[in-house]
C-alpha positions as CSV (number, residue, x, y, z in Angstrom):
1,X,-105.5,-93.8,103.0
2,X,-103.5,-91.3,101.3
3,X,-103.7,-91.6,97.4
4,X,-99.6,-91.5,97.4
5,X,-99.2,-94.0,99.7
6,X,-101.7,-96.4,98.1
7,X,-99.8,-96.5,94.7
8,X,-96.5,-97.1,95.9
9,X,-98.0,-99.7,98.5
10,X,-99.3,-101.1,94.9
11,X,-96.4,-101.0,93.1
12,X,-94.3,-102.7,96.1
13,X,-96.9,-105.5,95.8
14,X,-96.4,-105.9,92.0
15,X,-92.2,-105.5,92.2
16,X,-92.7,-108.5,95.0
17,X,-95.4,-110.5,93.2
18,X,-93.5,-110.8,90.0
19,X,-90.3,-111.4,91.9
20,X,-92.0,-114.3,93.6
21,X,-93.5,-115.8,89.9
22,X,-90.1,-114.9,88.6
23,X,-88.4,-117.1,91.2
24,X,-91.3,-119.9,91.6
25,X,-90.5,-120.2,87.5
26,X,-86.6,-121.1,87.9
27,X,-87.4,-123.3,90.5
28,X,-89.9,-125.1,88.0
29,X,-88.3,-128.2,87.3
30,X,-87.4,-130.1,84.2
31,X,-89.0,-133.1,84.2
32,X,-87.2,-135.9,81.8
33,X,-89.0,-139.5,80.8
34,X,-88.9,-141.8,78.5
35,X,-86.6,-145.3,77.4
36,X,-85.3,-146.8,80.8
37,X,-82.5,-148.8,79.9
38,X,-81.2,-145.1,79.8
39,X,-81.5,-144.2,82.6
40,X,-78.5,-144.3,84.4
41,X,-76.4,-142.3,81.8
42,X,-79.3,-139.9,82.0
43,X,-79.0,-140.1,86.5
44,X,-75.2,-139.5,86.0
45,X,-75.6,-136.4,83.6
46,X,-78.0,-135.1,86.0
47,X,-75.7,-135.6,88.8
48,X,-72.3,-134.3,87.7
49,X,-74.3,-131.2,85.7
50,X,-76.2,-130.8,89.5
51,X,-72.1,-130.0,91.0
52,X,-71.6,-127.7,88.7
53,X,-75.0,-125.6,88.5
54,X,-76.1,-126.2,92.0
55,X,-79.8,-124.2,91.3
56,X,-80.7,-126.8,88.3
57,X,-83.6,-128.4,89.2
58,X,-83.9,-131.6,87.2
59,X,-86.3,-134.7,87.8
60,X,-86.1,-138.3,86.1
61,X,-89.3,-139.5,85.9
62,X,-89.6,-143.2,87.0
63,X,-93.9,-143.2,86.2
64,X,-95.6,-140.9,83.9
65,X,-98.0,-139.0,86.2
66,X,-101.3,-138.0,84.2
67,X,-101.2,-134.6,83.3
68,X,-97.7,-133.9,84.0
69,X,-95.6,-132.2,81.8
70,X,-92.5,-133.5,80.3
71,X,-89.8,-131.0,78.9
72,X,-87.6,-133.9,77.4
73,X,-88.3,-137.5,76.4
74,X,-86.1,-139.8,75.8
75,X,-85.8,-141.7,72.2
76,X,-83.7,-144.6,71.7
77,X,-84.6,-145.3,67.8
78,X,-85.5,-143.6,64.9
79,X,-88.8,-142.5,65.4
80,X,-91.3,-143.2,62.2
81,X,-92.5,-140.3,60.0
82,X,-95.7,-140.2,62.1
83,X,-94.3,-140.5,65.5
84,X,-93.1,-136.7,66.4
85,X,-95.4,-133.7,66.2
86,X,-95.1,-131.2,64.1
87,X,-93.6,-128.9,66.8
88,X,-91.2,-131.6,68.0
89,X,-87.3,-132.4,67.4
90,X,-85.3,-134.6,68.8
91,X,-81.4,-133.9,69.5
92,X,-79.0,-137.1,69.6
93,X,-77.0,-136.9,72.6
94,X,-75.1,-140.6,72.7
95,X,-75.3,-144.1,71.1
96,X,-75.4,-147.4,72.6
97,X,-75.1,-150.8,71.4
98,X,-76.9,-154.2,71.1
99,X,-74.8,-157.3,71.2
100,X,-76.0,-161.1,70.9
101,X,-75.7,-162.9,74.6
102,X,-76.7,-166.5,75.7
103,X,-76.9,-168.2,78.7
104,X,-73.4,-169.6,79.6
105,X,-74.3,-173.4,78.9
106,X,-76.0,-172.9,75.8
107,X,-75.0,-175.6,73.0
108,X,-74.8,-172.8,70.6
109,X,-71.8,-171.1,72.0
110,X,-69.8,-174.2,71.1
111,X,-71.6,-175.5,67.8
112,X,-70.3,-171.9,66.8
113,X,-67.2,-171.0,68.3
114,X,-64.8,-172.1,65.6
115,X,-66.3,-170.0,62.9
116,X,-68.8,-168.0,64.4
117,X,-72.2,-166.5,62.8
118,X,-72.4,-164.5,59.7
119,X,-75.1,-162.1,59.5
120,X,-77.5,-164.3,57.5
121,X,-77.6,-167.0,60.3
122,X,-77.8,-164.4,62.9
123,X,-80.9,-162.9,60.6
124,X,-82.3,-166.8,61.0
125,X,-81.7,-167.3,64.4
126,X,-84.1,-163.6,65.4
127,X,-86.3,-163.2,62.7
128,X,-88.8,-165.3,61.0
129,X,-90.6,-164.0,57.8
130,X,-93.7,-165.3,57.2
131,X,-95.3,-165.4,53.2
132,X,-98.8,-166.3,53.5
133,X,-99.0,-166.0,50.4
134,X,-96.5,-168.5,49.8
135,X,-97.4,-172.4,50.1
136,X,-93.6,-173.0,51.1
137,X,-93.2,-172.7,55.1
138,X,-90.8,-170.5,56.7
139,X,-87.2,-170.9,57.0
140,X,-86.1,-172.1,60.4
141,X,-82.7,-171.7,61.9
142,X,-81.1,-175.3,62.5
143,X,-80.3,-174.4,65.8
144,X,-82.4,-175.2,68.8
145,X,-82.7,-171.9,70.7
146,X,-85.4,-169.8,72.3
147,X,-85.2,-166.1,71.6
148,X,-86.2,-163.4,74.2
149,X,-87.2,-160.0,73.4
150,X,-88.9,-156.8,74.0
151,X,-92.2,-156.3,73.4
152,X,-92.8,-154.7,69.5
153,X,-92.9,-150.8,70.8
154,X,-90.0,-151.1,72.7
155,X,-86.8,-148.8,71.6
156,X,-85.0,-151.9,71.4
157,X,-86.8,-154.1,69.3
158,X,-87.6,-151.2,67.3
159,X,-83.2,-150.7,66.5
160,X,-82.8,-154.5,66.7
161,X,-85.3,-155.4,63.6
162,X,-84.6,-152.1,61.4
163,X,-80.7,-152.6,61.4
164,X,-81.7,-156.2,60.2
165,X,-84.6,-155.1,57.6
166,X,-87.3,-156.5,59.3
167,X,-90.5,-155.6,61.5
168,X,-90.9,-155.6,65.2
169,X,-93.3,-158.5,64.5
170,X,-91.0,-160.4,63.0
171,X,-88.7,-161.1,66.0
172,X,-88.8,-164.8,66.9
173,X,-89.5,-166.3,70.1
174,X,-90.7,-165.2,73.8
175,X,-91.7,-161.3,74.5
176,X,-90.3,-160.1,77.9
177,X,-92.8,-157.2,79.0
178,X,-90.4,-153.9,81.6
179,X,-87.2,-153.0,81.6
180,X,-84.5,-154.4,79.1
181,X,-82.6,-155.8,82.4
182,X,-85.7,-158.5,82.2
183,X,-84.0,-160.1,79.2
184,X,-80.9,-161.3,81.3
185,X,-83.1,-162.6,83.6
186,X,-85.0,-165.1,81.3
187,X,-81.8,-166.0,79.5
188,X,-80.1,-167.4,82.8
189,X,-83.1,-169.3,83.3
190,X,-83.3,-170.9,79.9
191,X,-80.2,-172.9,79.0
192,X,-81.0,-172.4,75.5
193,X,-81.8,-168.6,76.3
194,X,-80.5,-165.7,74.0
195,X,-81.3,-162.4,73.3
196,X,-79.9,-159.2,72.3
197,X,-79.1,-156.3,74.8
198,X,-77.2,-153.0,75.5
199,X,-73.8,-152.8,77.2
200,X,-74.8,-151.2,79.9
201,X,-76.7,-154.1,81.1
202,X,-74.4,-156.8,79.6
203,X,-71.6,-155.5,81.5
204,X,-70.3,-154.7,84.9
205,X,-70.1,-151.0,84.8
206,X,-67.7,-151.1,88.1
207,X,-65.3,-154.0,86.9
208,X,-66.0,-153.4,83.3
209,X,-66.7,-157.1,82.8
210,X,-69.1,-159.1,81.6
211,X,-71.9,-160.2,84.2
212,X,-71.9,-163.6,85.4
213,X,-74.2,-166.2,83.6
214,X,-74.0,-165.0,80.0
215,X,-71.9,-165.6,77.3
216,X,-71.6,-163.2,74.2
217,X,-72.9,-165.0,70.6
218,X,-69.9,-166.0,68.4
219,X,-69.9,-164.1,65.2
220,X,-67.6,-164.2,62.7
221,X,-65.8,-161.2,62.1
222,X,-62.5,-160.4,61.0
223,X,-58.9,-161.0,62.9
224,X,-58.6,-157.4,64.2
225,X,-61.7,-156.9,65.5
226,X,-62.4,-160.1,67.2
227,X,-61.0,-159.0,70.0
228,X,-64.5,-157.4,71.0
229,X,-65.5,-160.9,72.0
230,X,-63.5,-161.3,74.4
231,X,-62.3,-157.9,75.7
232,X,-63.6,-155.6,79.0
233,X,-66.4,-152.9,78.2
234,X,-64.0,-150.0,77.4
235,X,-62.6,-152.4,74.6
236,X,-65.4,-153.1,73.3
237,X,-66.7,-149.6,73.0
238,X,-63.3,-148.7,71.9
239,X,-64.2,-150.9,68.9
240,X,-67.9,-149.9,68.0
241,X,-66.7,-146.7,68.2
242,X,-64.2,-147.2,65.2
243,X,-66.0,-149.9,63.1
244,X,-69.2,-150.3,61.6
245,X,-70.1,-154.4,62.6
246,X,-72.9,-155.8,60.4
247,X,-74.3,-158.2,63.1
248,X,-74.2,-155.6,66.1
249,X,-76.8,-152.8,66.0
250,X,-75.3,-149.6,67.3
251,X,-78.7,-146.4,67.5
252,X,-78.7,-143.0,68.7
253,X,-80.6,-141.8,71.7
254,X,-82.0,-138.5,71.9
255,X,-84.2,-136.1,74.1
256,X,-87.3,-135.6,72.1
257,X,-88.6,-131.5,73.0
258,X,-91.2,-129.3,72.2
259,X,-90.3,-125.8,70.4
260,X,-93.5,-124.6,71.8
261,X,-92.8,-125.4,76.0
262,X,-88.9,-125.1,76.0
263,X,-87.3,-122.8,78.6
264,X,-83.8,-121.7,78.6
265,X,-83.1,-123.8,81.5
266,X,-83.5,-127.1,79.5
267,X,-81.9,-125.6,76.5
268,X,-78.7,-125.1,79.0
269,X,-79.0,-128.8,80.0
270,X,-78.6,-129.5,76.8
271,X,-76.1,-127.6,75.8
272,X,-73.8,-129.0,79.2
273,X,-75.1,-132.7,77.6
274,X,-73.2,-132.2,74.3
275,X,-69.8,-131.1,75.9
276,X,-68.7,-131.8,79.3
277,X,-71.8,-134.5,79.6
278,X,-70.0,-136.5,77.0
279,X,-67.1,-137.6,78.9
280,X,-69.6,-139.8,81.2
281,X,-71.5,-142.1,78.5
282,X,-68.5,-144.5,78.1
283,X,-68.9,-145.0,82.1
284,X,-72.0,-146.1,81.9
285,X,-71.8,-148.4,78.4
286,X,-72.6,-146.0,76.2
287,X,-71.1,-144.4,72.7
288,X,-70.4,-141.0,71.9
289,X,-71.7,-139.6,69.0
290,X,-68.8,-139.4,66.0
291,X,-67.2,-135.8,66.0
292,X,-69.7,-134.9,62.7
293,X,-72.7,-135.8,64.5
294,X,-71.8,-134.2,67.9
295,X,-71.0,-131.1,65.6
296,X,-74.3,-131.2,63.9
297,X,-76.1,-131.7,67.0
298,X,-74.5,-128.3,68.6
299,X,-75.8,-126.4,65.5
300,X,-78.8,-127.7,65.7
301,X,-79.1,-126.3,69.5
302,X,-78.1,-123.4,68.3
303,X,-80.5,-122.8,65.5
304,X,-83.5,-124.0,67.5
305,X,-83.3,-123.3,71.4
306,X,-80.2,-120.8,72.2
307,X,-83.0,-117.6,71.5
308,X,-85.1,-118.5,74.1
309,X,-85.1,-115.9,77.2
């Protein structure tokens, strides 16, 4: 074999071998995990952003496999100081909501429909703060209910007990161990049954009412805003996203990343997240972030992943 010939035979094997990594790298996908309950706002971004860049190659993780790599998990409270590594951020893409719900023939919905519940009975009713180093025993609610929740690490519980000052451990009643969509289920069955959950599960996301079998928690809140008791999902939303309501929790959710792994494809995810991807969270029962938040955000996307090649 000619010298000639074997170096340009070399060369074509290089130009078709990096072509080949090149291409087997775009097709990588991004792999996305994390908080269910958010799932199908995080399905329906990946969908609508799919139409428009049909080469995006984007998985939702339903199981964690061993060893696979995930380029954005999903957050659905503030994370403790502890909880991120030092190479990780987190960018707030939505909020969502936590409302009180019962089963439909509780006696609590009528004991407390003329008035409804401030926030201290609501703060009875969920939590229970034990001082052992107190002879005097615990406060109990004086109504006869049975509280369902998450288990203590769940996103949920996590928002639910730091919006009221309290600890995870401190959340009366019955843990319900999956997905949020559990705590509907044990309410229904429980007459006295009540819980907290978000709007996307509360509500019908087709009709835009509430599901059958629940009832929302009276709370006492003023004339204009009532309404939210009553009203379809957009109405409501329309309402958390214009008033702060000190007995309904309202948290971010965000896609925890790694400075270290991101590729430009993720970082263009994101960025399609943060502007068209907003106009879908309200469809699914979820907030937008307020305009200085969604603002912040954008910079921060800027600052951190827009260099990456």
């Amino acid at each position: 074999m000619k010298p000639t010939y074997f170096y340009q035979l070399l060369f074509s094997l290089f130009v078709y071998s990096s072509g080949f990594a090149a291409e087997s790298a775009a097709k990588e996908p991004i792999v996305i995990s994390g908080t269910k309950f958010t799932y199908p706002l995080i399905e329906k971004w990946i969908s609508e952003y799919e139409k428009v860049n049909p080469n995006a190659n984007i998985k939702l993780a339903v199981k964690t496999i061993s060893g696979q790599t995930v380029d954005l998990n999903i957050i659905a409270h503030q994370p403790a100081q502890n909880e991120l590594q030092p190479t990780q951020e987190i960018l707030y893409a939505g909020r969502y909501a936590l409302l009180p719900v019962s089963n439909i023939k509780n006696p609590l919905l009528a004991a407390t429909a003329k008035k409804g519940l401030s926030r201290k009975e609501v703060d009875k009713l969920f939590f229970e703060v034990v001082d052992y180093e107190s002879d005097e025993p615990a406060q109990k609610s004086k109504y006869k209910v049975t509280i369902y929740s998450r288990d203590n690490q769940a996103c949920a519980s996590t928002a639910l007990a730091g919006y009221f000052g309290h600890q995870t451990s401190e959340i009366r009643g019955k843990k319900v161990f999956g997905d949020d969509i559990y705590l509907l289920s044990a309410i229904r069955k429980d007459t006295i049954g009540l819980t907290y959950n978000n709007l996307g599960y509360l509500y019908d996301v087709n009709s835009r009412n509430l599901k059958e079998g629940i009832a929302l928690l009276p709370l006492d809140l003023k004339k204009e805003i009532k309404p939210i008791l009553t009203g379809n999902l957009d109405q409501v939303i329309n309402v958390l996203e214009s008033t702060r309501i000190e007995t309904i929790p309202v948290e971010k959710i965000g896609f925890v990343y790694s400075q270290q792994n991101a590729r430009k494809e993720v970082t263009a995810f994101l960025k399609w997240v943060l502007t068209d991807g907003q106009r879908f969270n309200h469809e699914k029962g979820f907030l937008n972030l307020t305009k200085d938040a969604l603002v912040e955000q954008e910079n921060r996307l800027s600052s951190k992943l827009l260099s990456l090649k």
